[in-house]
Backbone atoms as SQL, in Angstrom:
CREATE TABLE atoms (id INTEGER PRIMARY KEY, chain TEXT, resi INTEGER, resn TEXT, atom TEXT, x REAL, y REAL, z REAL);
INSERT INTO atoms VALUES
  (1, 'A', 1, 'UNK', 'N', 99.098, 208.455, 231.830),
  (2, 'A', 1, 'UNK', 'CA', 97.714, 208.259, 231.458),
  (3, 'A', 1, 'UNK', 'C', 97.574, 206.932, 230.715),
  (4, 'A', 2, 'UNK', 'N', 96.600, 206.310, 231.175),
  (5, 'A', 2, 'UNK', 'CA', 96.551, 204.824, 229.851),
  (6, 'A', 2, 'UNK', 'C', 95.683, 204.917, 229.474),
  (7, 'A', 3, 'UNK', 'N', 95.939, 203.880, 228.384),
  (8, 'A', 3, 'UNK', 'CA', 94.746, 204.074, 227.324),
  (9, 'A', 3, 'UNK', 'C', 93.604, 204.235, 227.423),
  (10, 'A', 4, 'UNK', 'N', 92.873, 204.643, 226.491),
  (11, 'A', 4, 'UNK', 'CA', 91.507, 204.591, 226.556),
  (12, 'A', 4, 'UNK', 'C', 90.656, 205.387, 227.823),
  (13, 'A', 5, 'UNK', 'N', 91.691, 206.153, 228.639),
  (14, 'A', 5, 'UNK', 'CA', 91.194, 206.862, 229.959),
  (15, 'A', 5, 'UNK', 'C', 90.067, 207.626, 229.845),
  (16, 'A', 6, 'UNK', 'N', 90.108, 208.249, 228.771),
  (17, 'A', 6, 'UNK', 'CA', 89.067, 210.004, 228.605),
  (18, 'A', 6, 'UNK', 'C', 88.618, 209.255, 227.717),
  (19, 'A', 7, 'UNK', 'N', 88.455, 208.361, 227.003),
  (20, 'A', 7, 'UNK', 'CA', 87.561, 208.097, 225.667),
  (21, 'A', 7, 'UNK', 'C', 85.763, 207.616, 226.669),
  (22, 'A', 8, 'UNK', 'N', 84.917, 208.366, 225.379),
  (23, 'A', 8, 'UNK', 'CA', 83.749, 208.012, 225.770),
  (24, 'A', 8, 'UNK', 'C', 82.856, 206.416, 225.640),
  (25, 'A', 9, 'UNK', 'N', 82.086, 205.975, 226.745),
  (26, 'A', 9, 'UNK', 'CA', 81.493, 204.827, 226.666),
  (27, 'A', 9, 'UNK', 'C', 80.791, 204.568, 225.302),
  (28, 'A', 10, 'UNK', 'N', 81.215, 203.045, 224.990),
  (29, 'A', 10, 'UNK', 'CA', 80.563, 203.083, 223.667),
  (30, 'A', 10, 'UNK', 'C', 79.228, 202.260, 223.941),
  (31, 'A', 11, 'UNK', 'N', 78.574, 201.700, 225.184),
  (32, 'A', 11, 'UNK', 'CA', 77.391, 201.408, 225.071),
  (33, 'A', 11, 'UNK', 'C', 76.225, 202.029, 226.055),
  (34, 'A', 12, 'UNK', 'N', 75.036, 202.011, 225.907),
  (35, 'A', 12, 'UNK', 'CA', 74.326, 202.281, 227.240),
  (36, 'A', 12, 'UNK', 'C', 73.259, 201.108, 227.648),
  (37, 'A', 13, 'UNK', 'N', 73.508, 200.938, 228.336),
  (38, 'A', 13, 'UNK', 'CA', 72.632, 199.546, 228.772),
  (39, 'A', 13, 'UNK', 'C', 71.014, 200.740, 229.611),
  (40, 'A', 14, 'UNK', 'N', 69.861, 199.912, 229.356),
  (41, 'A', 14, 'UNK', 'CA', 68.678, 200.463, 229.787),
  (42, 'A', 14, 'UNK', 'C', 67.795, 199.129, 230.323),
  (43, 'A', 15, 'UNK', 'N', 67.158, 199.740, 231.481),
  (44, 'A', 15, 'UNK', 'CA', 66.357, 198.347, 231.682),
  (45, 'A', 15, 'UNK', 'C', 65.295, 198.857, 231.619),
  (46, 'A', 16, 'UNK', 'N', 63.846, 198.229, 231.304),
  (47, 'A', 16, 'UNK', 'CA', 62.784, 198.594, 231.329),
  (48, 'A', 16, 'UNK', 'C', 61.851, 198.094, 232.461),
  (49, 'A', 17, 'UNK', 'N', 60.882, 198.970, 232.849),
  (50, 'A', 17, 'UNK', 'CA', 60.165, 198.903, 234.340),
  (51, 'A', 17, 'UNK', 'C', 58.926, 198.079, 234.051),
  (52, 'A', 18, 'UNK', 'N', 58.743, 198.264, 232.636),
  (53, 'A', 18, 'UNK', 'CA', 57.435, 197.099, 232.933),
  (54, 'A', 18, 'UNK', 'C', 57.510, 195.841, 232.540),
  (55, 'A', 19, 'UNK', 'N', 58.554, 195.462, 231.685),
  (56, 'A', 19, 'UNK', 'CA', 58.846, 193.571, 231.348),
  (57, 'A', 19, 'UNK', 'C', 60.137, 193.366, 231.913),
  (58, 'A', 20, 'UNK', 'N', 60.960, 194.527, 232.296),
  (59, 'A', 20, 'UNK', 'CA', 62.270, 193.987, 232.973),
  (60, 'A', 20, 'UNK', 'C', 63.245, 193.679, 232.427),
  (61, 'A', 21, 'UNK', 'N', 63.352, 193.832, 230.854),
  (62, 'A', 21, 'UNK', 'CA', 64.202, 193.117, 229.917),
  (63, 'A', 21, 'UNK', 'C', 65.011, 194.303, 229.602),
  (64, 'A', 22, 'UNK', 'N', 66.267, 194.196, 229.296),
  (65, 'A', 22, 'UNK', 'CA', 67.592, 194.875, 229.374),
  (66, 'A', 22, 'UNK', 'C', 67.842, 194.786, 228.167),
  (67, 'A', 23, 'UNK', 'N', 68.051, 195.985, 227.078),
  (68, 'A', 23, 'UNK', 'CA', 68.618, 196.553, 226.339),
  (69, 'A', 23, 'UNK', 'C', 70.245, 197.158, 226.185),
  (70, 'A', 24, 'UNK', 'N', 70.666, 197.040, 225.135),
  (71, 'A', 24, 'UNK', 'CA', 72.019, 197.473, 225.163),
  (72, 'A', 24, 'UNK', 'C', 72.004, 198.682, 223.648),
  (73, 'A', 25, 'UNK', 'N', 72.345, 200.331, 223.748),
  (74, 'A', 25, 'UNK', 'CA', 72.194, 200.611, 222.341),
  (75, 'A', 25, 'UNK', 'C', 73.868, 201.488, 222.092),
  (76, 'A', 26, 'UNK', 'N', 73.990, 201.847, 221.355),
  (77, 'A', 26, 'UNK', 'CA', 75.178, 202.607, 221.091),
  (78, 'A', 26, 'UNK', 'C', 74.901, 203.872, 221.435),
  (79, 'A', 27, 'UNK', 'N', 76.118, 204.151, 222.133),
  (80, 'A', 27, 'UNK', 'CA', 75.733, 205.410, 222.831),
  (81, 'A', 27, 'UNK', 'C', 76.001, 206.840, 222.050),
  (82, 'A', 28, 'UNK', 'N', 76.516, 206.595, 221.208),
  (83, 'A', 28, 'UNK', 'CA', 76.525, 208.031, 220.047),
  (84, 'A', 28, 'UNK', 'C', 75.365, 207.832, 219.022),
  (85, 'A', 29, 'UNK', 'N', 74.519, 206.894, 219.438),
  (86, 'A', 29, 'UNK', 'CA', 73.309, 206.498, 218.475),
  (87, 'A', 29, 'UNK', 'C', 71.520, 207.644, 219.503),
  (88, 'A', 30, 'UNK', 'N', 71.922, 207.610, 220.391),
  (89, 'A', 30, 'UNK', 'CA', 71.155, 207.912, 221.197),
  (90, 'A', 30, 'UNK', 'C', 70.824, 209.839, 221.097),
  (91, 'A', 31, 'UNK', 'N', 69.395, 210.141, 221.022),
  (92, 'A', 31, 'UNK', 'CA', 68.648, 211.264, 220.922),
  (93, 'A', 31, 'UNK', 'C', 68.934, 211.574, 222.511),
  (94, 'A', 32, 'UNK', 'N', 69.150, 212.434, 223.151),
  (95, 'A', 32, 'UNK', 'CA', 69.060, 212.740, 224.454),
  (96, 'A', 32, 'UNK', 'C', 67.935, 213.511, 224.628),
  (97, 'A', 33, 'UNK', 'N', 67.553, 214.555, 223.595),
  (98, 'A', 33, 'UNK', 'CA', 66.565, 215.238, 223.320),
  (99, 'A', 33, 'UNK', 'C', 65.055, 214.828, 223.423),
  (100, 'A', 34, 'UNK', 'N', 65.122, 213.671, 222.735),
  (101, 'A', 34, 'UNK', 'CA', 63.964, 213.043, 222.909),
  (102, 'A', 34, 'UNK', 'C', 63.780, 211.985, 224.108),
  (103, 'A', 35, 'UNK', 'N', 63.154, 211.070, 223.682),
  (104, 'A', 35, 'UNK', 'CA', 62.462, 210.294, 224.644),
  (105, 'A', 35, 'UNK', 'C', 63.170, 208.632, 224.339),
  (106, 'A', 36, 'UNK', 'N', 63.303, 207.675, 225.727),
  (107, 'A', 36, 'UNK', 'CA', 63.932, 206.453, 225.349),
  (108, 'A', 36, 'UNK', 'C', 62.992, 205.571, 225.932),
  (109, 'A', 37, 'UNK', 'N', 62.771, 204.476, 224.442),
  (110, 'A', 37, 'UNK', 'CA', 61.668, 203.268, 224.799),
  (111, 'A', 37, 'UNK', 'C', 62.355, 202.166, 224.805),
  (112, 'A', 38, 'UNK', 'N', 61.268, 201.226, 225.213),
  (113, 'A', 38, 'UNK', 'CA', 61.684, 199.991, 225.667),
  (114, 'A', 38, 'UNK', 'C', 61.727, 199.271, 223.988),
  (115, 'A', 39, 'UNK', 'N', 62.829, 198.506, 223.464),
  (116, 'A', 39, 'UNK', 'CA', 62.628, 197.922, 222.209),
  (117, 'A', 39, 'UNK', 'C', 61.878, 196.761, 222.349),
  (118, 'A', 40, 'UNK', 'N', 61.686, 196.190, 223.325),
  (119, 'A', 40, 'UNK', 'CA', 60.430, 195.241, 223.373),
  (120, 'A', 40, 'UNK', 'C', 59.315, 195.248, 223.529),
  (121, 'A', 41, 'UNK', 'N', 58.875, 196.613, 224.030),
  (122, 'A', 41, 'UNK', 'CA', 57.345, 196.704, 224.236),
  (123, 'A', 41, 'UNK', 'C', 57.090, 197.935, 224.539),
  (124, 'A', 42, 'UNK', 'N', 58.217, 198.845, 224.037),
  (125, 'A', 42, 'UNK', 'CA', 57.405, 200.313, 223.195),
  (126, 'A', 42, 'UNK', 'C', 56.617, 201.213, 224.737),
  (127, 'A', 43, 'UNK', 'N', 57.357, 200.504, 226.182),
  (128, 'A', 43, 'UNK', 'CA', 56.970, 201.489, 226.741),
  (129, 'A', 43, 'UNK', 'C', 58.453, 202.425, 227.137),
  (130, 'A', 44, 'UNK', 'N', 57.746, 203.807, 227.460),
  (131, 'A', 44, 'UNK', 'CA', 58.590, 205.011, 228.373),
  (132, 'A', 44, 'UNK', 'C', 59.259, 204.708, 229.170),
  (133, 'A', 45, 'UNK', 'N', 58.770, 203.925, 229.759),
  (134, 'A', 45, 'UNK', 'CA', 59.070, 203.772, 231.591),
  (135, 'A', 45, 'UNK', 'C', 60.500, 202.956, 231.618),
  (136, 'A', 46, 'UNK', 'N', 61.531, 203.025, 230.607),
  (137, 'A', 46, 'UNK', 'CA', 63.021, 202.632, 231.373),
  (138, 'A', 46, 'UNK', 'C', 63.907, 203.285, 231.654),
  (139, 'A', 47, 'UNK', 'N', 65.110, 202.808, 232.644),
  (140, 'A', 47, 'UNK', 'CA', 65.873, 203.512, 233.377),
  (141, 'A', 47, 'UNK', 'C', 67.091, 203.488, 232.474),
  (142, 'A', 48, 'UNK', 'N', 68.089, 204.094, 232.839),
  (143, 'A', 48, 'UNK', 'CA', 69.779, 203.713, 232.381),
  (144, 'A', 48, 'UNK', 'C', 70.315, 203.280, 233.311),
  (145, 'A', 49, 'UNK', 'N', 70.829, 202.274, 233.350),
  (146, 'A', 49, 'UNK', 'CA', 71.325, 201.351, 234.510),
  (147, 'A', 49, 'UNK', 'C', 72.892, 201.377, 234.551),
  (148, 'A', 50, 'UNK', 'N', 73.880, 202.046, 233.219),
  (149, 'A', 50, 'UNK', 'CA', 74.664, 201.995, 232.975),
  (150, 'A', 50, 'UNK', 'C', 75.373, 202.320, 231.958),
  (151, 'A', 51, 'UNK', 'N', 76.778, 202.957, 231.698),
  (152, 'A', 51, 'UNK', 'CA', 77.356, 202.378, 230.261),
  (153, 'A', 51, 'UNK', 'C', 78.378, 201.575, 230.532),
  (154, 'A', 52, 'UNK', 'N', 79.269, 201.050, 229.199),
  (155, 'A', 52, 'UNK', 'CA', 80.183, 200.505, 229.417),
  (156, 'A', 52, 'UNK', 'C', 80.871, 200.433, 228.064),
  (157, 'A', 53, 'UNK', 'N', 81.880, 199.432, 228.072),
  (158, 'A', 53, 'UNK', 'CA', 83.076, 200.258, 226.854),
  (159, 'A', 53, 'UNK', 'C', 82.849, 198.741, 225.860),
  (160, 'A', 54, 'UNK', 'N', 82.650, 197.465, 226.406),
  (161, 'A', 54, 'UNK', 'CA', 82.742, 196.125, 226.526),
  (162, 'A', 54, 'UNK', 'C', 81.375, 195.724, 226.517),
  (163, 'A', 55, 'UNK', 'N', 80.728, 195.326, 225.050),
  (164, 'A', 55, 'UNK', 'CA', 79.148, 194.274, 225.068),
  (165, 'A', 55, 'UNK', 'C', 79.082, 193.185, 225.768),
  (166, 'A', 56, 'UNK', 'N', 80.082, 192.855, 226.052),
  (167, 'A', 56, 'UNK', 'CA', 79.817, 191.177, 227.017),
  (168, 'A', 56, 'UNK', 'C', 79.300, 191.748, 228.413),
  (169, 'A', 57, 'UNK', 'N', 79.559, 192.561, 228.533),
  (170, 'A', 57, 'UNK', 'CA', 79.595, 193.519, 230.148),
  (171, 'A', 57, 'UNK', 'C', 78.076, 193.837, 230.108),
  (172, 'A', 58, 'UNK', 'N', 77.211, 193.956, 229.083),
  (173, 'A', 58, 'UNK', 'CA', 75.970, 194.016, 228.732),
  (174, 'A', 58, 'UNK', 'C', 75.350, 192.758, 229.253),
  (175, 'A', 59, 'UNK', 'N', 75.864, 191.947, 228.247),
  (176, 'A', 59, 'UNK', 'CA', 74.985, 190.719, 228.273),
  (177, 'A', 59, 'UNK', 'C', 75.308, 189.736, 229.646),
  (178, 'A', 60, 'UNK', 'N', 76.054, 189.941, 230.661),
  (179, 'A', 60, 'UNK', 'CA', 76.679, 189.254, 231.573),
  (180, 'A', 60, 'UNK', 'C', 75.749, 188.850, 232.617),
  (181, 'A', 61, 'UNK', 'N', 74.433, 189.845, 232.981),
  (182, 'A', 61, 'UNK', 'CA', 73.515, 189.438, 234.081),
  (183, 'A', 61, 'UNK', 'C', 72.622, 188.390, 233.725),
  (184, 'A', 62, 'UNK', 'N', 72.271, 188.049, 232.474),
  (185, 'A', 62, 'UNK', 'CA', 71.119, 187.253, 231.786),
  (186, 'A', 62, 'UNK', 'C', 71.540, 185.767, 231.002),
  (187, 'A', 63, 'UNK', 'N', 70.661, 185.214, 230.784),
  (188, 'A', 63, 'UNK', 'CA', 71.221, 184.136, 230.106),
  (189, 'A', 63, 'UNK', 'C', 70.592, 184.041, 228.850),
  (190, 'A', 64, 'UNK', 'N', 70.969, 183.346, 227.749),
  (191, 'A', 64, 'UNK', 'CA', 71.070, 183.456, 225.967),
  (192, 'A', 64, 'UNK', 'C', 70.813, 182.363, 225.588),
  (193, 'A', 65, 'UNK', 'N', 69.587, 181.983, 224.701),
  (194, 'A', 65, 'UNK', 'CA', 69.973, 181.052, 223.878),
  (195, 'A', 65, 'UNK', 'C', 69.397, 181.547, 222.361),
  (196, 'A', 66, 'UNK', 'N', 70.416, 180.517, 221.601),
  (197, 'A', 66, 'UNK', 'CA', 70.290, 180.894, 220.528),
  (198, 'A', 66, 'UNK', 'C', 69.116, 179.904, 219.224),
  (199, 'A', 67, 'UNK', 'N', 68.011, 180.910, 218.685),
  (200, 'A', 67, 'UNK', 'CA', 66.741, 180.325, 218.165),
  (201, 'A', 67, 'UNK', 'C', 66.978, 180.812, 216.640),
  (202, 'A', 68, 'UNK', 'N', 66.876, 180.076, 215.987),
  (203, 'A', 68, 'UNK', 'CA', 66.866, 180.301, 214.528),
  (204, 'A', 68, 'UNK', 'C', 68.123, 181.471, 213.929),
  (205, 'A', 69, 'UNK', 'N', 68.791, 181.551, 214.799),
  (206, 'A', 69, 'UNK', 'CA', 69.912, 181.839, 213.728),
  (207, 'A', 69, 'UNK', 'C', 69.922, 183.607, 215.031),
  (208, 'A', 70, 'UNK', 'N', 69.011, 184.039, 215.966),
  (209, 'A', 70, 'UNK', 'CA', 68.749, 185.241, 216.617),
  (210, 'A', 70, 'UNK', 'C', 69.326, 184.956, 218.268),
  (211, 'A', 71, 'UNK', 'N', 69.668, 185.611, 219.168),
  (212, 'A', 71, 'UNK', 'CA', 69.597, 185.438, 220.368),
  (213, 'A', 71, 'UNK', 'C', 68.400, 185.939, 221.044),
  (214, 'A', 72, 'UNK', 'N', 67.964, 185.207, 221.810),
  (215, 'A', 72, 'UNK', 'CA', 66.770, 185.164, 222.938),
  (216, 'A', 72, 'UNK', 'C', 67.514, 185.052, 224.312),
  (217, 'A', 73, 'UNK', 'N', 66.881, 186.148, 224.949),
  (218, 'A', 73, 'UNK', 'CA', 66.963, 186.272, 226.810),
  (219, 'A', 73, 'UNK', 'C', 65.834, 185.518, 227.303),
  (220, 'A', 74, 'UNK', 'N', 66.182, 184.854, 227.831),
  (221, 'A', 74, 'UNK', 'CA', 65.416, 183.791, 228.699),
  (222, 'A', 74, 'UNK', 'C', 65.529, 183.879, 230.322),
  (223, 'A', 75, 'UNK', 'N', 66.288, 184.681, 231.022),
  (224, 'A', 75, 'UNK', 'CA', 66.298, 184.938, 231.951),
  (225, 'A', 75, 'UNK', 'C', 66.932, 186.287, 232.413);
């Protein structure tokens, strides 16, 4: 068995259906019970597109720049 085989994903990536912008949250942070919004614009309507074990694996489809000290998705 190698490492890390059975251990659970530590992120969940979500995309949202109405601005399109991709979220990444911790996945033992997450209500299943309730309901999951978009952190940019507070709508319902996103999917789970994924987890993964690795944040770069998150951020890998989009591109970054960095504004006052924050990262911004720009594409």
């Amino acid at each position: 068995m190698k490492v890390g085989e059975n251990m659970e994903k530590e992120y969940l990536i979500l995309k949202c259906k109405k601005c399109r912008k991709t979220t990444f949250v911790l996945y033992r942070e997450v209500d299943f019970n309730g309901f999951l919004v978009c952190s940019h614009c507070n709508s319902k309507s996103v999917k789970v597109v994924g987890n993964t074990d690795d944040a770069r694996e998150c951020m890998g489809h989009a591109v970054y720049k960095r504004e006052k000290g924050a990262l911004k998705q720009i594409r």
